[in-house]
Every structure is written in structure tokens, then in C-alpha cells.
C-alpha atoms as one frame of an Amber mdcrd trajectory, in Angstrom:
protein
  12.371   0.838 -13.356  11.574  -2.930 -14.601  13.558  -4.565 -17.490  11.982
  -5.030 -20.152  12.951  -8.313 -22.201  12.544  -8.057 -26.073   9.313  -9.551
 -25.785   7.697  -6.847 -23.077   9.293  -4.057 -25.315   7.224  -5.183 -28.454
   4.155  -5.795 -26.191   4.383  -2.288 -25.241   4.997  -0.897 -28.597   1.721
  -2.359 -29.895   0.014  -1.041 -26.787   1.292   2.480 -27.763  -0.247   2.023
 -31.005  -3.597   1.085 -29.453  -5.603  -0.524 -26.613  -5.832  -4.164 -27.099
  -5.966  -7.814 -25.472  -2.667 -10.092 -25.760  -4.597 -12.658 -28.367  -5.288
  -9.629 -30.664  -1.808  -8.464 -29.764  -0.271 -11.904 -30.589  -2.052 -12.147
 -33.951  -0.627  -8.544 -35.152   2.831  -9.742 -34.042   2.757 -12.728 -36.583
   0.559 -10.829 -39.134   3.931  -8.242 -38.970   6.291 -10.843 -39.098   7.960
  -9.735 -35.279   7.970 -13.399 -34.480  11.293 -12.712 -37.336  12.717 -10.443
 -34.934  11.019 -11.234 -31.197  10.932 -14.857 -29.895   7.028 -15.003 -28.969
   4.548 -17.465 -28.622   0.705 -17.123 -27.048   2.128 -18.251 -23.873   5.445
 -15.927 -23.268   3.010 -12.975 -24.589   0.211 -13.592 -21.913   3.342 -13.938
 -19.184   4.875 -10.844 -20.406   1.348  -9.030 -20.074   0.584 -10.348 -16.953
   4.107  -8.954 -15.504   3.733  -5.661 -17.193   0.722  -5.179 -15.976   1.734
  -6.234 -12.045   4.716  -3.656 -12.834   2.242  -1.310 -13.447   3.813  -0.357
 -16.460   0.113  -1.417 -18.561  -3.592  -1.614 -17.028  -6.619  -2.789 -18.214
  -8.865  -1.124 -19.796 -11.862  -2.639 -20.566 -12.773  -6.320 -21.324 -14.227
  -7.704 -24.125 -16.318 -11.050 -24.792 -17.357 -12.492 -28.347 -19.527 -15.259
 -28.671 -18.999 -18.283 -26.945 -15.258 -17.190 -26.083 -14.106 -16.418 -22.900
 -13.853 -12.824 -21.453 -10.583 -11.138 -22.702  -9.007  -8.060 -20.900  -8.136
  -4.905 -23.153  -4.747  -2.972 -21.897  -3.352   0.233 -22.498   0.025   1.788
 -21.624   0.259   3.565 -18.588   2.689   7.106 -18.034   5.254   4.351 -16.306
   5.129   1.869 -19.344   5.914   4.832 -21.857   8.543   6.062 -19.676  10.020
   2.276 -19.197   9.376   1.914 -23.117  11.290   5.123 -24.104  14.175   4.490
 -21.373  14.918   1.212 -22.946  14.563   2.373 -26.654  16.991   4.870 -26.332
  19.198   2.324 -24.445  18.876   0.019 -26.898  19.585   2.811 -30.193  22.856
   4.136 -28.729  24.625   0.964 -27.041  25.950  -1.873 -28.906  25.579  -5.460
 -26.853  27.461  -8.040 -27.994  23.878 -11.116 -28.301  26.231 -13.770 -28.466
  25.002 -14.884 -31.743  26.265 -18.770 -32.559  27.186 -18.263 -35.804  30.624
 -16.372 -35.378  31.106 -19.647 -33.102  30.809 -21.824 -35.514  33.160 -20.104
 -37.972  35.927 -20.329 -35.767  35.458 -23.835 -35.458  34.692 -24.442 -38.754
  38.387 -25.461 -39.336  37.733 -28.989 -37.241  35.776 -30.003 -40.560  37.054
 -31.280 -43.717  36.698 -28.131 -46.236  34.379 -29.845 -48.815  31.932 -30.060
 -45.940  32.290 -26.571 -44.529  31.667 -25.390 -48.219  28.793 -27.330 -48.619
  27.464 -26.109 -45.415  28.397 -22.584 -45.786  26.666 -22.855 -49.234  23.170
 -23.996 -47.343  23.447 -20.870 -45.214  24.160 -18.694 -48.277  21.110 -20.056
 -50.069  19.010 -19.548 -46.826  20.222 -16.444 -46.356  19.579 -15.197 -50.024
  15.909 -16.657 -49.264  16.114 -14.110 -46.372  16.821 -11.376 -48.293  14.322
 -12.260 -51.228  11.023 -12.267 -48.379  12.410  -9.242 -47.083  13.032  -7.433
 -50.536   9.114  -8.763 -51.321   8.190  -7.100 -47.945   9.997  -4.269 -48.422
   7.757  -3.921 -51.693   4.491  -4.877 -49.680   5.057  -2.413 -47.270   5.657
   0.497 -50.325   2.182  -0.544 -51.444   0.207   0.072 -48.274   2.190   4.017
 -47.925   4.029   3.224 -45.086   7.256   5.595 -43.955  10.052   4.224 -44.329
  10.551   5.293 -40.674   8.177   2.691 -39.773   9.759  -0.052 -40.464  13.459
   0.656 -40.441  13.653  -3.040 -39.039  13.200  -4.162 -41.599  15.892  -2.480
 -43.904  18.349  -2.797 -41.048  18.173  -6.760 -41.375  18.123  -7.120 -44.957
  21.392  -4.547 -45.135  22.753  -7.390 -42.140  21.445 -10.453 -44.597  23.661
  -8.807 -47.124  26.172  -8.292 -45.629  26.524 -11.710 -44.598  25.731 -13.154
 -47.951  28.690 -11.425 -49.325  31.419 -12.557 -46.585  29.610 -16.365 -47.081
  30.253 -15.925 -50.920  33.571 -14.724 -50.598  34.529 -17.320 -48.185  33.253
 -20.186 -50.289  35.022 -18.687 -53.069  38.407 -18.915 -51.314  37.877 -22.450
 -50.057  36.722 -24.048 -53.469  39.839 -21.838 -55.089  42.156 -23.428 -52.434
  43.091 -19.313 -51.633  42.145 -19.769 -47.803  44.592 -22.479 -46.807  42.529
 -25.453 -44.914  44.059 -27.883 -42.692  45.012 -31.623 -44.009  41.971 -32.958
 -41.609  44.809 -34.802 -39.160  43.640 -34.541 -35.680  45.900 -31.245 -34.219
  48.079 -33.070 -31.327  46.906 -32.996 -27.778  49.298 -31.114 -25.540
């Protein structure tokens, strides 16, 4: 069965929702906010359709034409794509990948930086991060308002619980520097050896 990147997997969970063409499908991934969660631009989603659909795993439908605009090509998931799309979500529910994120990175070489600049840095993240949390708690809001389950959108709880969860170890940790608690090296150059 194919792989299916992040990008493909989101393709085909908007074709389970309906038939559609990739512009339509591209607008309803940045009128959702996915582009938060899925790297996608009109180009990567019209490559990611085109394989999908050589994979056999959509086919087209129907096409469409409005105006002026150029014909556009409807797609709908095939038996294959549902199987490849429920294969990978369970997959991706019940194993833990370590995504190499570069933040944990950076934190263990935060010590190569004098400490009133890591706290003024960590402090940037913390006030980004509690920006985060804000447009998700307004989403989470938005998303009351229009009746949807909660199962629905689980997403987005998930990441605000993560945003939290970082915002607390970033406060804590900025805490402890500015108190002098978490000891910080002199800023000497560590000898070579």
C-alpha cells in the first residue's frame, strides 16, 4: 500500500467528507486552519492529488468549469484510498514517532548563550506560545458556536493541551534562570579537548 505523507492523509480526509477539486480542497484547508497542523501550499496539494490519484487511491469524478476559469477535475475516494486512509490513521493513533522537532535541540544548547539572552529568548517563545493558546482557546469557542462534536476536532484540544504544557515548563524555566536557581555557566568558552 502507498505512504501517505501528512499532506496526502489530509487530502484524503477532505475527500471522505465529500467529492471535490484540489483548489476547493486547498481553500477548506486554510479556511480550517490545517495549514497549523499540515505543511500545504496550492502546489504540494495539486502534487499530492495527482499521486493519489496515479496510486489509485482517488479518481475523478466529474469536472467542473466556471466562467472564464479553466476546467477543474472533481475527485472522490476510492475503496483503496479509504483502506490506505484508515491503515495509516490507526498507525498513526497507536505509535509514537519521535518528528525530530528543533526545539528540544535548542534547549540543550541553550547553555552556549549568556543566560540574560536565553531568558529573553525563552520569554519571546512564551509570549508566542501564549498567543497560540489564546487563537486556539478563541477557536475552541468558534467551533462551540457552529455545534460541532468535540470528536471533530480533537486536534485541536490536543495542541492547545501541548501549547500548555510547554508554556508552563518555559515559565518555570525562566523563573529559575532570572532567580539564579538553575545554575548557568560563567559564559567562558568550555576548553577544547
Amino acid at each position: 500500500m502507498p505512504q501517505l505523507n501528512p499532506l496526502a492523509f489530509s487530502a484524503l480526509a477532505i475527500l471522505i467528507d465529500a467529492p471535490m477539486h484540489p483548489y476547493e480542497m486547498y481553500q477548506l484547508m486554510l479556511a480550517r486552519k490545517e495549514d497549523r497542523v499540515v505543511k500545504v501550499s496550492a502546489g504540494s496539494l495539486y502534487r499530492a492529488v495527482e499521486r493519489l490519484a496515479r496510486d489509485g487511491l482517488i479518481a475523478p469524478t466529474s469536472t467542473e468549469r466556471m466562467g472564464n476559469r479553466p476546467e477543474r477535475t472533481v475527485y472522490t475516494v476510492t475503496e483503496a484510498g479509504r483502506a490506505a486512509f484508515d491503515e495509516r490513521l490507526e498507525e498513526m493513533l497507536a505509535r509514537h514517532v519521535n518528528e525530530f522537532p528543533e526545539f528540544p535541540l535548542a534547549v540543550g544548547e541553550a547553555h552556549n548563550l549568556p543566560v540574560d539572552r536565553v531568558v529573553e529568548l525563552l520569554g519571546a517563545r512564551l509570549d508566542a506560545i501564549r498567543d497560540g493558546i489564546a487563537w486556539y482557546d478563541a477557536a475552541v469557542v468558534r467551533i462551540a458556536s457552529k455545534g460541532k462534536p468535540k470528536s471533530f476536532v480533537l486536534n485541536v484540544h490536543y495542541t492547545r493541551a501541548m501549547l500548555t504544557a510547554e508554556a508552563e515548563w518555559l515559565a518555570a524555566t525562566v523563573d529559575e534562570l532570572r532567580s539564579g536557581e538553575l545554575e548557568w555557566p560563567s559564559g567562558d568558552p568550555a576548553p577544547l579537548t
